[in-house]
C-alpha positions as CSV (number, residue, x, y, z in Angstrom):
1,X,0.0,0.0,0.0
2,X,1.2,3.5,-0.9
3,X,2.6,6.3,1.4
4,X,0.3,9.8,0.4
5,X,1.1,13.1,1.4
6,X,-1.8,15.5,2.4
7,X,-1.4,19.4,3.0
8,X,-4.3,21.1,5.4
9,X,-5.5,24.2,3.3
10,X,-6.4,26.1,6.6
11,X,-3.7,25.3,8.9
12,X,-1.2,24.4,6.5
13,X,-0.5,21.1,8.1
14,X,1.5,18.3,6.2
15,X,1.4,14.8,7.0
16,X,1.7,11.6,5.5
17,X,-1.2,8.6,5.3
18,X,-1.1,5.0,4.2
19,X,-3.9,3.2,2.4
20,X,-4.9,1.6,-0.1
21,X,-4.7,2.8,-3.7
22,X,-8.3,2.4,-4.2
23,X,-9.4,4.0,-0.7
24,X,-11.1,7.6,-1.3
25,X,-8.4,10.8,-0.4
26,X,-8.8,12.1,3.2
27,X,-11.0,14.6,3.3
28,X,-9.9,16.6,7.2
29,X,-6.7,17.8,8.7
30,X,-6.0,15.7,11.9
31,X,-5.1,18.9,13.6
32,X,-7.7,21.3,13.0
33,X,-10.2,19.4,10.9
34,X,-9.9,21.9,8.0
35,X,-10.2,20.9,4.4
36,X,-7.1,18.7,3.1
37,X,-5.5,18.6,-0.5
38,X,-3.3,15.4,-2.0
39,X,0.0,16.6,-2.5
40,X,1.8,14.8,-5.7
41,X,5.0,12.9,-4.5
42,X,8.1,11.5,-6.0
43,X,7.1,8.3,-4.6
44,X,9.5,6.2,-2.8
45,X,11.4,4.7,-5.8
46,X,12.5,1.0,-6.2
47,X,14.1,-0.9,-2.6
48,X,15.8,-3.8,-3.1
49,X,16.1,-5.9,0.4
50,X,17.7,-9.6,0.5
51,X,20.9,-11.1,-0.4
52,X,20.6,-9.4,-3.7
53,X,20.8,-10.5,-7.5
54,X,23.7,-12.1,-9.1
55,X,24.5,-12.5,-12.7
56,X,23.2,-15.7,-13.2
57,X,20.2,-15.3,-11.7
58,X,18.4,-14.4,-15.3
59,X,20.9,-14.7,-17.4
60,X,20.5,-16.1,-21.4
61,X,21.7,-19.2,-21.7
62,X,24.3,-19.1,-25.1
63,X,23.5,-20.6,-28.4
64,X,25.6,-23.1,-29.2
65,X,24.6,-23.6,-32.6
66,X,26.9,-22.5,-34.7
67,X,25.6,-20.2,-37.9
68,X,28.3,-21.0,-40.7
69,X,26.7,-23.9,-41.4
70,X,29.2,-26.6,-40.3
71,X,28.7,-29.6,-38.5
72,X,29.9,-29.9,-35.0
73,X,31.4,-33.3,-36.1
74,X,33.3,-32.4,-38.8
75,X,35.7,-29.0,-39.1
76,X,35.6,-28.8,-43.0
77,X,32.4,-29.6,-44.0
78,X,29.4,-27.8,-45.6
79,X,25.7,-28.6,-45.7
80,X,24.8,-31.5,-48.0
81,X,28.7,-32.1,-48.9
82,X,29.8,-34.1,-46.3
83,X,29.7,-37.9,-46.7
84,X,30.9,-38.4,-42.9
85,X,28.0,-35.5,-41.4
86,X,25.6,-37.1,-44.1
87,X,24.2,-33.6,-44.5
């Protein structure tokens, strides 16, 4: 659930609430129960807690075709000249 600020238009009161993103806006000031306007915040920006992330978590694993068209089983060959790859 999000962190929102809030500014009191009469008393000029700031303060922070926390609820749900579909909860309606507080309406009061806690202080003087004047009228209360969202403020628009930078938000708290990404936290990472744990051990962390490693290279290998998500790495690609490597093609290991090979795209000149020779067989893995023979150095000199070429497709559908080899008699030893029979390709």
């Amino acid at each position: 659930m999000p962190t929102y600020d809030y500014e009191c238009e009469k008393c000029g009161h700031k303060f922070e609430a926390f609820h749900s993103m579909t909860a309606e806006s507080l309406k009061k000031c806690p202080k003087c129960n004047g009228k209360v306007k969202r403020l628009i915040g930078v938000g708290a920006g990404l936290i990472f807690k744990g051990s962390g992330f490693y290279a290998t978590d998500y790495k690609k694993k490597d093609d290991k075709t090979e795209s000149s068209g020779k067989s893995s089983s023979c150095s000199s060959c070429t497709p559908k000249s080899c008699s030893t790859c029979k390709k």
